[in-house]
N, C-alpha and C positions, 0 to 999 in steps of 0.2 A: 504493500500500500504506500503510497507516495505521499509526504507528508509537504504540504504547501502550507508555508505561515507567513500570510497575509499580511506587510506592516512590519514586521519585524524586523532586526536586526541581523546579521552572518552569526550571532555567536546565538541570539534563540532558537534559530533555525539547527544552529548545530546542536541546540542541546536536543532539541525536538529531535531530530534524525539519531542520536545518541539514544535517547529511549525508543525510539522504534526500535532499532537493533538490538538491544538489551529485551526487550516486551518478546521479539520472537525468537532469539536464544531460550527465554525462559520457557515458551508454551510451544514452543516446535523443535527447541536441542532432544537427539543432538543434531545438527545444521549445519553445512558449509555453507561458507563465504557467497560461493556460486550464487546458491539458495536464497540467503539474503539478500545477496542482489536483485533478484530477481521477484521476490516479493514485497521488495521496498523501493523497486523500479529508480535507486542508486545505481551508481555506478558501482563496477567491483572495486575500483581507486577508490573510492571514495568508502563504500564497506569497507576494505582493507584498511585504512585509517582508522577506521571507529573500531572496531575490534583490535587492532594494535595497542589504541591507548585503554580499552577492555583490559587487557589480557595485561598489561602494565600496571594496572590497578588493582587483578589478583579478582575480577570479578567474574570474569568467564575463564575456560581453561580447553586446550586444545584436546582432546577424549581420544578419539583415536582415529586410523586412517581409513574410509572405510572401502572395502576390498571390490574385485568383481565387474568394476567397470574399465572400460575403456582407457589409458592413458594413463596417466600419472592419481595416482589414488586420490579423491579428494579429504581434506583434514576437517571433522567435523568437529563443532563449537557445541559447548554445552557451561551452564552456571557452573561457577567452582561453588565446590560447598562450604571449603573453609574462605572464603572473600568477604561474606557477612552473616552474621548473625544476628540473632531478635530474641526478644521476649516478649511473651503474650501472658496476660492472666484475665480470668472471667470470676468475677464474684457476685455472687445473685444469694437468695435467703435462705441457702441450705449449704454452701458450701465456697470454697477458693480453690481456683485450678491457675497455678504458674508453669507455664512450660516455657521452653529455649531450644529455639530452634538455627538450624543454620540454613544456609542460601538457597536451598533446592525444599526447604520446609521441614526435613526430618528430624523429630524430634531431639534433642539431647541430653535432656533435661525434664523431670516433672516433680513438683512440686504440688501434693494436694489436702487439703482439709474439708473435712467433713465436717461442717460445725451452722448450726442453724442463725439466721438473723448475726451474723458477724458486724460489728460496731467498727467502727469507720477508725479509730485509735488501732484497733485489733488487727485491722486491716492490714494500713498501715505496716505495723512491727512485724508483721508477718511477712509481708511485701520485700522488709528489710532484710529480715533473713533468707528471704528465699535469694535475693540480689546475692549478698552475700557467700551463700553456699553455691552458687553458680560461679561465681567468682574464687573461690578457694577450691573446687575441685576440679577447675579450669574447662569447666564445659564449654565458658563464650570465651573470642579472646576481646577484650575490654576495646583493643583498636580499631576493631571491627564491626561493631554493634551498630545498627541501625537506629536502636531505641526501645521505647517498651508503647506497649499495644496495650491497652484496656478495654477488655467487652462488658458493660455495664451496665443494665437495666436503667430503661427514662425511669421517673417515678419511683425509684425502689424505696424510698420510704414514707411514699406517701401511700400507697396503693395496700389497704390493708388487706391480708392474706389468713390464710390461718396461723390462729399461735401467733400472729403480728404482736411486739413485745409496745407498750408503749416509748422505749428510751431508743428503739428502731428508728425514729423521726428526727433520729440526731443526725442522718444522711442526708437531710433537706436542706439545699442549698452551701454542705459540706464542700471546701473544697479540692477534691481530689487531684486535680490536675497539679493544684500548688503543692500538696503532700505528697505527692509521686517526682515532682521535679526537685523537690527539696534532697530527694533520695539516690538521684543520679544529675550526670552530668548529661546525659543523652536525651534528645528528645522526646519528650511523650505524646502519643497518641491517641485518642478515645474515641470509641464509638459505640453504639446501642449493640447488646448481646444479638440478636436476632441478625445485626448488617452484618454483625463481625464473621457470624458463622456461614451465612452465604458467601462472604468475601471469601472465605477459607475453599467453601465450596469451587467457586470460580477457579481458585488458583491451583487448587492440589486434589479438587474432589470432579464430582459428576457435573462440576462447569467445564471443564475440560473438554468433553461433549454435549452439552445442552448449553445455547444460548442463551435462552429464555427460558425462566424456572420460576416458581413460588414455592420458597422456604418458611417449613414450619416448623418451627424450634419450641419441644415439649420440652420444659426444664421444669423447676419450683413451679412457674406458670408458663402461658402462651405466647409466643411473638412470631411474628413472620416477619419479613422481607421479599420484596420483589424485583428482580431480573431481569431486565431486558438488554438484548445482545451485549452479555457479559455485563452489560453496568448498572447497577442497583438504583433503582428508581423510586427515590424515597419521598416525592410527592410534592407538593407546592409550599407545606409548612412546613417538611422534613418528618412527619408522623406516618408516611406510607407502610402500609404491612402490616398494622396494627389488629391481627385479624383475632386476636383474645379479644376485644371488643366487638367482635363479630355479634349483633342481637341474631342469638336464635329462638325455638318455641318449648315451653314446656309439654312433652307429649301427657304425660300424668300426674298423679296427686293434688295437691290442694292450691295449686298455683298452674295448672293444665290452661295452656293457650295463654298463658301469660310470657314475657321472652325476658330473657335474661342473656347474659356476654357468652362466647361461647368457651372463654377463659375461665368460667366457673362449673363450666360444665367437664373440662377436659385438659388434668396437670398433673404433672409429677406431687403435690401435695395434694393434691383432690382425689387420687387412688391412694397414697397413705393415711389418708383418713377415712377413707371409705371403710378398706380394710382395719384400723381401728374401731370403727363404728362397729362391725362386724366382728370383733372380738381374735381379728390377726395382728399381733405385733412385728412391723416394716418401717423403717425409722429411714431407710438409704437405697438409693435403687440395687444395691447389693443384694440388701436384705429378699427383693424382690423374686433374685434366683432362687432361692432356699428356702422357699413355700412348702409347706405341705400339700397332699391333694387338695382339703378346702379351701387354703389360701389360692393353691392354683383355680380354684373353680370359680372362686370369687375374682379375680384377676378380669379370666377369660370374660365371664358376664357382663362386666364393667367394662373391658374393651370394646362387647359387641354392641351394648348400647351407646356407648361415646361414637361408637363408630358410624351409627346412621348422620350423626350433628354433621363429624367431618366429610362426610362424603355428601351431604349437600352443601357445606364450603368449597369443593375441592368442585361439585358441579359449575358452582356459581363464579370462583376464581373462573375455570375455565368459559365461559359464557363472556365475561367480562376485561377479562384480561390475555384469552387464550392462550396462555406461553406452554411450550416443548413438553413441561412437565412439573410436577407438584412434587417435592422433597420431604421429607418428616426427617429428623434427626433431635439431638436432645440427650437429655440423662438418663431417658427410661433407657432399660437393659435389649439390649439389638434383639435378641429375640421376640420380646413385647414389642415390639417397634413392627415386625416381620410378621405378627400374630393382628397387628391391628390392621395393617394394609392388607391382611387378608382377606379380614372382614371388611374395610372398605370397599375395596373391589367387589366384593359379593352384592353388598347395596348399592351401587351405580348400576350393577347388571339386572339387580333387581326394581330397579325405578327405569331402568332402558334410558339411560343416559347419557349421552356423550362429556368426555371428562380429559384434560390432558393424564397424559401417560403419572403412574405413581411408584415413585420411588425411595426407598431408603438413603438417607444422605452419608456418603463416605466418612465424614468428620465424627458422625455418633456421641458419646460422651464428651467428648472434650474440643464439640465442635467449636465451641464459642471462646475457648482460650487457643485454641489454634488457629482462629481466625484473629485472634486478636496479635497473635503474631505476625499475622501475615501483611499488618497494616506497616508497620516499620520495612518489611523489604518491598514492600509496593512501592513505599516514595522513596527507598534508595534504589530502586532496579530502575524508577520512571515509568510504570507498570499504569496502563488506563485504569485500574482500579482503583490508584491512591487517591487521596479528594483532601484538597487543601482543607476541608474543614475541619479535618481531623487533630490538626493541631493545635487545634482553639479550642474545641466542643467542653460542654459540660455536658454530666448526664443535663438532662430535661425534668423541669419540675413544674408542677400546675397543671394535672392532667386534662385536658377540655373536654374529656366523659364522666370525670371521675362525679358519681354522687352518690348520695348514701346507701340509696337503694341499688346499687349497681355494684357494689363492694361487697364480698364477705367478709363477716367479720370475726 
């Protein structure tokens, strides 16, 4: 693709033609020279340049020759993995996931706590040491770090949940960007859980092959994100995706054809308290595997009912939005994940409706701290994913749904 910057300067333009090449090293290595050229309608002098001062910089590396053709073998490019590294963490009301990764996304590194309604000081010291222990057991190397990634729930202390603590509302208007930069010298970056783990999708998951997607991120509770050709379109006010807000219908009991969000219908804490209701103790989606028969049966039931709500979400996303295909990923345990989309699919077939394609998302557990990694090599690769806003954002507070009757409490 040929990259024309209208106005500009020799050295914008260079930097522009500089992430192009760097953007298809990452999503098409491993790649010769040729190749680039030819996809980025450059010249090979002029590829040949940008990959020199690449490969000088320790951020791509020369992989191998590759064999079988004609002439002089061509030498294929691909990201170096040790050139740059990241960290990502996701912390939402049930738990903190730090991971570090390096330049091709592979993990290095995990750090994780299982711990309910985590307080913003807690945070914090934890953040501290997890910096730390990456540092001392030389996972990242410090000169190469991009920065650190934050995937963070808008509203997280405003939006009460279950078990919502009242001293939880100390995350209101917290600010975390200034507590995370206090702690490193590297840039930080933040974004909503739900973008973070599409972005991750995009870059190392089933974006890769789908351009257009809607991600549904079943964590503590629900968020989505939406897709189009590779880049997350997050709406006029920036709240696009927000499909836990989704009004759906009560089919029974004492509130039948009344609608409520579809975030209270369907979350990683709305089946551990069902199953408490029911006299199963599941404190972590761990817990989840190691059911007994009843806890299994109570499980299954519970999916198959959540599962008529989403599969007229997932009708209505497609009617509305048509993209490639519908994602689920999140904390539940991949199997529950593979048990729900089962039953999804069964109720589209059984309402004879057309639906994009449904799929489990490659990131799973720890999508939203892997995507939150992904944010720091986005904007040092120059990757169309990165989004200047990321460097300013705070979570988001004041939610424009939020009312009493619309919250659990």
């Amino acid at each position: 693709m040929l990259v024309l910057v209208s106005g500009s300067n020799t050295e914008q333009a260079a930097a522009a033609n500089r992430a192009m090449i760097l953007s298809s090293i990452q999503r098409g290595g491993p790649i010769s020279r040729t190749e680039l050229a030819a996809q980025s309608r450059l010249t090979k002098q002029a590829v040949t340049r940008i990959v020199e001062r690449l490969l000088d910089e320790g951020l791509v590396m020369e992989a191998r020759r590759r064999r079988g053709l004609r002439g002089q073998p061509a030498i294929e490019l691909e990201i170096d993995p040790e050139g740059v590294f990241s960290i990502g963490a996701n912390v939402d009301r049930d738990h903190l996931t730090i991971v570090a990764v390096d330049g091709v996304g592979t993990v290095r590194g995990r750090i994780h706590h299982e711990r309910r309604f985590l307080l913003p000081d807690d945070f914090v010291a934890l953040m501290g040491d997890a910096l730390s222990s990456f540092r001392r057991r030389k996972i990242i190397q410090e000169t190469r770090l991009a920065g650190i990634g934050l995937a963070i729930p808008d509203w997280l202390g405003e939006v009460p949940v279950i078990g919502f603590p009242p001293e939880y509302r100390r995350w209101n208007g917290y600010d975390v960007r200034g507590a995370l930069e206090a702690l490193s010298d590297h840039p930080v970056f933040i974004d909503n859980d739900a973008n973070a783990a599409a972005l991750g999708e995009i870059e190392y998951g089933l974006g890769t092959e789908i351009d257009s997607f809607f991600y549904i991120l079943a964590n503590a509770c629900l968020g989505g994100s939406l897709v189009i050709d590779g880049v997350r379109h997050k709406g006029a006010s920036g709240i696009g995706g927000e499909i836990g807000w989704l009004p759906v219908v009560f089919d029974e009991g004492p509130y039948a054809g009344s609608t409520q969000p579809l975030g209270e219908m369907f979350s990683l804490f709305i089946l551990l308290d069902h199953l408490q209701q029911n006299g199963v103790t599941a404190t972590a989606p761990s817990d989840l595997l190691e059911l007994d028969e009843t806890g299994r049966k109570l499980v299954s039931a519970w999916l198959r009912k959540v599962s008529i709500k989403i599969a007229q979400a997932v009708v209505n996303i497609g009617m509305i939005v048509d993209p490639e295909g519908v994602l689920i990923g999140g904390r539940f345990p991949v199997r529950l994940i593979d048990e729900l989309l089962l039953y999804v699919h069964e109720e589209i077939a059984r309402l004879g409706a057309q639906a994009p394609s449904l799929h489990r998302a490659a990131g799973s557990e720890d999508a939203a701290a892997l995507g939150a990694a992904a944010i720091p090599l986005a904007h040092r690769l120059g990757l169309p994913s990165a989004e200047p806003e990321q460097r300013v954002r705070n979570p988001l507070g004041g939610h424009p749904l939020q009312a009493p009757d619309l919250v659990p409490a």
